[in-house]
N, C-alpha and C positions, 0 to 999 in steps of 0.2 A: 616379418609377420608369420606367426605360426599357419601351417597349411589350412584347408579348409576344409569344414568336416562334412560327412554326409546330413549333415543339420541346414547344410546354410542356404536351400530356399526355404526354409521354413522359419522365420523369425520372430514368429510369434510362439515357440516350442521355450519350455525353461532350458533345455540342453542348450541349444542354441543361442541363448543369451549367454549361458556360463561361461558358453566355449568362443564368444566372442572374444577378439582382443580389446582391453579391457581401458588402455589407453588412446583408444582411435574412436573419433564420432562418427555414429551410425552411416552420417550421408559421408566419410571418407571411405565406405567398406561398399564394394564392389556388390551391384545385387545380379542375379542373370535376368537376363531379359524376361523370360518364362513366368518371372515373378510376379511383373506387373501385368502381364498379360492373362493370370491366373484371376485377378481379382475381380470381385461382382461389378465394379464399377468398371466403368470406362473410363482411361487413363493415358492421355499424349506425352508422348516421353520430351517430344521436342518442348511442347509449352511447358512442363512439368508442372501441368494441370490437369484434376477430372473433367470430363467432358461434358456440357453444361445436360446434356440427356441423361447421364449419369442417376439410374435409381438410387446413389448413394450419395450421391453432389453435397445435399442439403447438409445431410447430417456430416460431413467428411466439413465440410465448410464450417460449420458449428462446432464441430470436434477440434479445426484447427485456427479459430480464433480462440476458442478455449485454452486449447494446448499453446498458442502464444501470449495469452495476458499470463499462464500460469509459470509458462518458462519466463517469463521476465520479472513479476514478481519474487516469484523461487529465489530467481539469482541477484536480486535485490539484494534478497536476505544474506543469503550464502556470501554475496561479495564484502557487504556489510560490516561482516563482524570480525570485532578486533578478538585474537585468541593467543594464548600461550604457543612460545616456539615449537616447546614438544608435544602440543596438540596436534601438531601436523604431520610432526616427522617421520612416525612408524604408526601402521595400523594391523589390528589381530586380523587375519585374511580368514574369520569362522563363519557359521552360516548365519549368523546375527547380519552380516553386514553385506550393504544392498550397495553392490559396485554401479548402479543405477541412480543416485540419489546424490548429488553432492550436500543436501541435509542430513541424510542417514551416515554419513561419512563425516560431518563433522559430529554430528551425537554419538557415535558408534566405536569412536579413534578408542584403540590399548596403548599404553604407556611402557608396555613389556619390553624393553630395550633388546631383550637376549633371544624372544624366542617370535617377534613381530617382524616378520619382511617388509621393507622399504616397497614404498606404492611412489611411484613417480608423483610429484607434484608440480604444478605449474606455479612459480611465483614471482609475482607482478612488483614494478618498480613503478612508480608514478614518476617524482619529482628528483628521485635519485637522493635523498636527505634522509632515506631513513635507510640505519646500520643494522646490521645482526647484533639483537644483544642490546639496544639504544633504550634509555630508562624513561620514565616518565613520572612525575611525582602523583598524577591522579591511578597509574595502572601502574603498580608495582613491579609485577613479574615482568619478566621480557616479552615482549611483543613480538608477534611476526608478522609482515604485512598480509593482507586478506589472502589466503589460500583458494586456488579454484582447482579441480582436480578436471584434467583434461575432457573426460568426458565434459563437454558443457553443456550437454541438452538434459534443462532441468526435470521440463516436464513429465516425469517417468512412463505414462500411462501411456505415450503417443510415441517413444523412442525406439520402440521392435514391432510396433502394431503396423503390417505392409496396407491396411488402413488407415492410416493416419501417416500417408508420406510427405506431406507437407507442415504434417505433426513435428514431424522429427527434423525438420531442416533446423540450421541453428537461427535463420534471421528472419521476421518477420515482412511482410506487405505491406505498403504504404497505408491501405486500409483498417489494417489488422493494427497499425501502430497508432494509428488514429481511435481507434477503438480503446484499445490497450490505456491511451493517455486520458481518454473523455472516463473509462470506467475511472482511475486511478482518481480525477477529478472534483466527480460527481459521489459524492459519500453523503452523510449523516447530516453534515455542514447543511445542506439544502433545506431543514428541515425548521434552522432558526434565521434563514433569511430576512421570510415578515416579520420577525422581534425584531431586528437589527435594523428595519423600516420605522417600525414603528417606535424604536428610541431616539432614531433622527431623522423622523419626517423627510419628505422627502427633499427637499433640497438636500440636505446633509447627508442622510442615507445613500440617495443618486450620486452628490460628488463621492462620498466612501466607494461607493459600488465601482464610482470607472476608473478612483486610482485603484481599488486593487486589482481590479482585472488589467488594468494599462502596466503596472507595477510588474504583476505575477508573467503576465506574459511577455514582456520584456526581461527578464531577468530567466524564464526559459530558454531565451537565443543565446543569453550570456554562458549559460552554460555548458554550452558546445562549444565557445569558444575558450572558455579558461580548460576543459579537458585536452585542450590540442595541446595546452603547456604541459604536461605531461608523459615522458614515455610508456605507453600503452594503456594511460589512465582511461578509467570509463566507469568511475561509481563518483557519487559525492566525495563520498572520504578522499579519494583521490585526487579530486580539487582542492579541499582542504589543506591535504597534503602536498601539493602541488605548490601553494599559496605559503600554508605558514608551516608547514616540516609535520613531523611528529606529530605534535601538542593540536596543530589541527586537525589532524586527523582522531584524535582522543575524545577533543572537544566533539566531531560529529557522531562520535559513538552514543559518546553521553547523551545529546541531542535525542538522537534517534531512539534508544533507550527508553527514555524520560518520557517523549511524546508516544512509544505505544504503550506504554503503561496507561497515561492519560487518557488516550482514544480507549483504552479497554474499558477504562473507568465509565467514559463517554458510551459505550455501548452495551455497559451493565444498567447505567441511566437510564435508556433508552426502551432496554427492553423490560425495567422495573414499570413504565410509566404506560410502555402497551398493555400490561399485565392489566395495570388499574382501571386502565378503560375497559376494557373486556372483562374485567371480573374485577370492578369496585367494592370497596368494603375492607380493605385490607390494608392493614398499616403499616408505616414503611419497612418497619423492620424484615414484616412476613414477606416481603414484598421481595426483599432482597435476599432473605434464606431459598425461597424459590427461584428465584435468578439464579442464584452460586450452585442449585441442584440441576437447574436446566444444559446451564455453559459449559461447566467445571468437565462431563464426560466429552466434550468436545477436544479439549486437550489431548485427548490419551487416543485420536484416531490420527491413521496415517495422512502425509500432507498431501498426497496424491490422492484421497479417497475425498478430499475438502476441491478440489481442484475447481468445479462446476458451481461451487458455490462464490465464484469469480462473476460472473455474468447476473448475480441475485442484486447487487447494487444499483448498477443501471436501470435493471426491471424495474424493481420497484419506485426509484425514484423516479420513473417516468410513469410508471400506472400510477403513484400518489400525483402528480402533473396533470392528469388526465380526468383523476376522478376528481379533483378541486376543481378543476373549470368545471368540468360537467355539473357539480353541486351549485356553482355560482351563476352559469348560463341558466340552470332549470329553476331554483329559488328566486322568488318575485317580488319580495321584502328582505331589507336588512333587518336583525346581522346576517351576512354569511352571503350575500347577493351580488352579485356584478351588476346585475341590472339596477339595483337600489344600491348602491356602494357607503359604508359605513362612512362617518366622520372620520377624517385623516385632517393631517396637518402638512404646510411648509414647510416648519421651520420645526426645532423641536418643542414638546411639549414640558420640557426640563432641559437644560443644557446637561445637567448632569449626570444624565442618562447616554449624551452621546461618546463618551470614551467605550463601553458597553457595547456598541455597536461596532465600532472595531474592527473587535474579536469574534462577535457573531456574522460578519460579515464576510471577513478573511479566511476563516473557517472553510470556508466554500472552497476556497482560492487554493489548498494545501495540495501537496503531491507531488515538490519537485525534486522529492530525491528520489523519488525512483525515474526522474524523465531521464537521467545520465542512462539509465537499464536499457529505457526503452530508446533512446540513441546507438547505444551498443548493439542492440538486438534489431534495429533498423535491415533491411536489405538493403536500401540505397540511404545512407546517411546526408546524403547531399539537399535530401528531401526534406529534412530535420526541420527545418525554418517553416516550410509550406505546411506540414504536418502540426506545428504549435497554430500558426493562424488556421487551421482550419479546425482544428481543436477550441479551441477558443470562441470562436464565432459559434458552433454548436453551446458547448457548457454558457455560455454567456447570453445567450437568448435563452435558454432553460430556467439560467437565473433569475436572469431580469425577469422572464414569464411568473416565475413562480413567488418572489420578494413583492413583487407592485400589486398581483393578482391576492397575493393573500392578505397584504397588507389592505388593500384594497377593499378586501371581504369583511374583512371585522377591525381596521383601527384600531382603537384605543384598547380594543377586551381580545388583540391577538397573543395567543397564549407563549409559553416555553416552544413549543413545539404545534405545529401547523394542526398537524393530526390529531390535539386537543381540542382545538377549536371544533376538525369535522366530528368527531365523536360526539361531543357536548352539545352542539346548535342540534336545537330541533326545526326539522321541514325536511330533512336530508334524508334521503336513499338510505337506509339505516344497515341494510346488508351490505350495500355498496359499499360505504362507509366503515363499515367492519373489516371489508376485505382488505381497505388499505392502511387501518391498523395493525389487520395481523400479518400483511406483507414488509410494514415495518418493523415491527416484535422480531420476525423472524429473519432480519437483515443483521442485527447482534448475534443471532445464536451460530447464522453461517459464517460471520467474518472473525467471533472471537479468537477462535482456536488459532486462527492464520495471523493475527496479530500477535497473539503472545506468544506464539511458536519462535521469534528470535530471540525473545526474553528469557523463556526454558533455556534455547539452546546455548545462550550467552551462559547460564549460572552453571549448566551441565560442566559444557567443556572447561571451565573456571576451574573447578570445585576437582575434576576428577584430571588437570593436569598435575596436581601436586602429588609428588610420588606417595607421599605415605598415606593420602586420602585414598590414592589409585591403588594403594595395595589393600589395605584395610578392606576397599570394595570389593571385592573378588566374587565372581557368583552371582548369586541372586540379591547381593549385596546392593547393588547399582542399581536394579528394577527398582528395589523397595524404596530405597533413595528418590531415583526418578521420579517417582511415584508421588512419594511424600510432599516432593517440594514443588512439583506441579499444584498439589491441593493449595499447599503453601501460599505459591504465589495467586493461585486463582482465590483464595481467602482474602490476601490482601488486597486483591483488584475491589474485590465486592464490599468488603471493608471501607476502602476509601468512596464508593458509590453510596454507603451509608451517610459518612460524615461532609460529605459536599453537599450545597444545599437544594442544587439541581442539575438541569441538563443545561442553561444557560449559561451559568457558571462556567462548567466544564467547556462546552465551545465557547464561551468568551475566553477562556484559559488557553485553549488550542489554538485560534485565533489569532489572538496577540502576540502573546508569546512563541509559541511554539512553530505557528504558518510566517507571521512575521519574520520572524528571527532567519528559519531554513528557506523559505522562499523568497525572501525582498532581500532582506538586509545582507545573511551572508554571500551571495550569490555577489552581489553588490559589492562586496569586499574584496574577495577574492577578485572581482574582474578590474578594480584599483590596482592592489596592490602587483597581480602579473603584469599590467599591462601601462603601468601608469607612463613610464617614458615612453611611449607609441602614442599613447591615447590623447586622441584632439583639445585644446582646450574645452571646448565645447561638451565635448562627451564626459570629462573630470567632470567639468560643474555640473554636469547633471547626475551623473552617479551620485554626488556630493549631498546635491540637496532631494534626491532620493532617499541614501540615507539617513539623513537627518529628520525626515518626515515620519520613514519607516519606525527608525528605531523612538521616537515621540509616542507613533501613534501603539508602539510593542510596550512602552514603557506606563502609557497612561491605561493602557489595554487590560497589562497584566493585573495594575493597582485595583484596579475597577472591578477583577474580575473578581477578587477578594474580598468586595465590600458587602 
């Protein structure tokens, strides 16, 4: 380790970061004591905690459940993505590029063979079946498995701040990962619950509701344990790959791929349909050129500057929670009343409606590939089990609160979306009401960018591993590139939020297909095929007719979602 400079109690200085060594994580690098004893807050070295008197407690504690949904997300992504061997290999060490960032390091990589020095890289072996150089008929080029560069703490904003020293740890707190998993959870999905009630009434809605929560959550445990078949696996793809070689792990790209495409789609819908309520009059088209002008600059900001836009899901899906009861506790007549509750049903009011439900249902239930992240990033992984049921039993009473309660408010005239209904009913708190359409409007604008950002970086690194593409670029070559094919894609996103014919649709498509598939079914697969000589009679059959249910309910799901 190179010496140390006169910079190094100061580690929020740029010198000081430069001159760090560039292969070693923050909490491996020695700090002096003077340092922490320097700072506003009060700070126990032994608990390696602030002190709950701490004038800074509050915000340092919000800064580092921040700084841990962001660092686990992050490396979601980063661990994610399948990329060209020589995307990894050499990088231009110029000042473009943020030794800070394992994003900016995979968008960033020169292909310059002759005059780019070698950056150490860390690369991971799962199941030991995949070779240097091993083809695949869906990804052409060579493949390398997921590249992590040793620095592993994504979070950038928390990794030299002596503010955020818990910021910068690499593993999260049993609470923080609880956190981490309920935000990952609770999204958009919450929003077409009541539809998903009111196409299958409640008996059939109810049983949908506890097999996918009994489904989703069981199939969470499973997943810590097919990562143990692995050497030093800890993403989906790794399971995948773990399970069926290569081709699995191809297949979860695609997967993952496909589905944020879809959620983007799903949150150009979204934020088209707050537009109309807040400023009706406007057809769909206009509707949708103003979305593509809202989102589109969202792209082009750094992903550490979106960071805090991590904890806006949660919010708001709990203030939309909050202000529907409130509307249905204080309204004295249906529609829209709890004390007067709409006409609902048993049974369905069409059978043919309940394949539809599903998907709007299962929706809810989406998130488990990144629970591998948030296993990996655990402090105490042993905790993994108690951490999903305690996850669970929150989002699942949120659920249930929010599908019975709304269904409940309006029956048969529950719209697309919950937030239709509060808008539209007159008797409501009309500001109120406002507020939690435009806390949903603006839940699309903060999450875009952070969803399509794998999608950029997938086509980036693609596109600019091909030497003569990477020579061609040279300069300002690359930006305008960048540039272009971010509009590109965010065209096409809004594009297909055109030609779909709603936001139902799109969570019944997510749903089914997509929550199904990576959350019930494969998980389900994968924990067959490692473990099927171990596995009890009893536990086969029932993975068995799990599956079988799952992929039914993915296959009728998807149909329906297209009718």
């Amino acid at each position: 380790m190179a010496e140390s400079s006169g910079n190094e109690g100061n580690w929020s200085s740029p010198a000081a970061r430069n001159q760090a060594p560039r292969n070693i994580h923050p909490s491996q690098i020695s700090r002096p004591e003077h340092q922490y004893q320097s700072l506003d807050a009060r700070y126990d070295l032994e608990s390696d905690h602030f002190l709950s008197g701490s004038p800074q407690s509050i915000k340092h504690k919000l800064g580092s459940f921040v700084g841990s949904y962001s660092r686990t997300s992050m490396m979601f992504m980063a661990e994610n993505l399948s990329v060209p061997i020589t995307a990894t290999r050499h990088l231009e060490d110029d000042a473009d590029f943020d030794t800070r960032s394992t994003m900016s390091f995979l968008s960033r990589w020169d292909s310059r063979r002759d005059t780019a020095p070698q950056i150490d890289i860390e690369r991971r072996s799962s199941a030991g079946s995949f070779g240097a150089g091993e083809y695949t008929p869906l990804l052409l080029p060579k493949l390398d498995k997921v590249p992590t560069i040793s620095i592993t703490s994504i979070a950038e904003d928390y990794q030299f701040d002596p503010h955020s020293i818990q910021g910068s740890a690499q593993k999260s707190s049993y609470l923080q990962s609880v956190f981490n998993s309920i935000n990952i959870l609770i999204g958009i999905g919450i929003l077409s619950l009541p539809l998903g009630f009111k196409c299958a009434g409640w008996a059939v809605g109810g049983t949908v509701f506890i097999f996918c929560c009994g489904l989703t959550m069981y199939t969470a445990k499973l997943l810590s344990r097919c990562l143990s078949c692995g050497e030093n696996a800890r993403t989906y793809g790794d399971m995948g790959d773990a399970a069926f070689g290569l081709h699995g792990r191809v297949l979860v790209s695609m997967l993952f791929l496909t589905e944020l495409i879809t959620s983007s789609v799903a949150l150009v819908v979204l934020l088209g349909d707050g537009i109309q309520s807040l400023f009706p009059g406007y057809d769909t088209l206009t509707v949708r050129g103003i979305s593509w002008l809202v989102v589109t600059p969202m792209l082009f900001l750094p992903v550490r500057q979106l960071s805090y836009t991590s904890l806006f899901g949660i919010v708001s899906a709990g203030a939309l929670l909050v202000i529907m009861l409130f509307d249905g506790l204080t309204k004295q007549e249906a529609p829209g009343s709890l004390l007067e509750p709409a006409d609902t049903t048993l049974w369905p009011e069409s059978w043919s409606t309940v394949p539809l439900s599903f998907g709007l249902i299962m929706a809810g239930f989406a998130g488990h590939a990144v629970l591998p992240s948030v296993h990996h990033d655990m402090d105490e992984p042993k905790h993994y089990n108690k951490m999903v049921n305690t996850t669970y039993v929150i989002v699942t009473a949120v659920y249930a609160l929010m599908a019975s309660a709304g269904y409940a408010m309006f029956g048969s005239y529950t719209m697309e979306e919950i937030t239709q209904n509060l808008s539209s009913t007159p008797g409501y708190n009309q500001a109120l009401n406002r507020f939690a359409v435009i806390l949903i409007a603006l839940n699309p604008i903060a999450k875009y960018a952070l969803t399509l950002n794998p999608v950029n970086l997938t086509w980036e690194i693609w596109l600019f591993s091909n030497d003569k593409v990477d020579y061609f670029c040279g300069g300002d070559k690359r930006k305008v590139i960048k540039f272009i094919g971010k509009l590109l894609v965010s065209t096409l996103v809004v594009t297909l939020a055109y030609l779909i014919p709603g936001f139902d649709k799109v969570m019944a498509l997510l749903g089914a297909f997509f929550s199904v598939t990576i959350s019930g079914s494969f998980p389900l697969l994968c924990h067959m095929k490692l473990f099927h000589d171990t596995m009890p009679k009893w536990e086969m059959a029932l993975n068995i007719v799990l599956f079988i249910i799952s992929m039914a309910m993915a296959i009728l799901g998807t149909a329906w979602s297209f009718l």
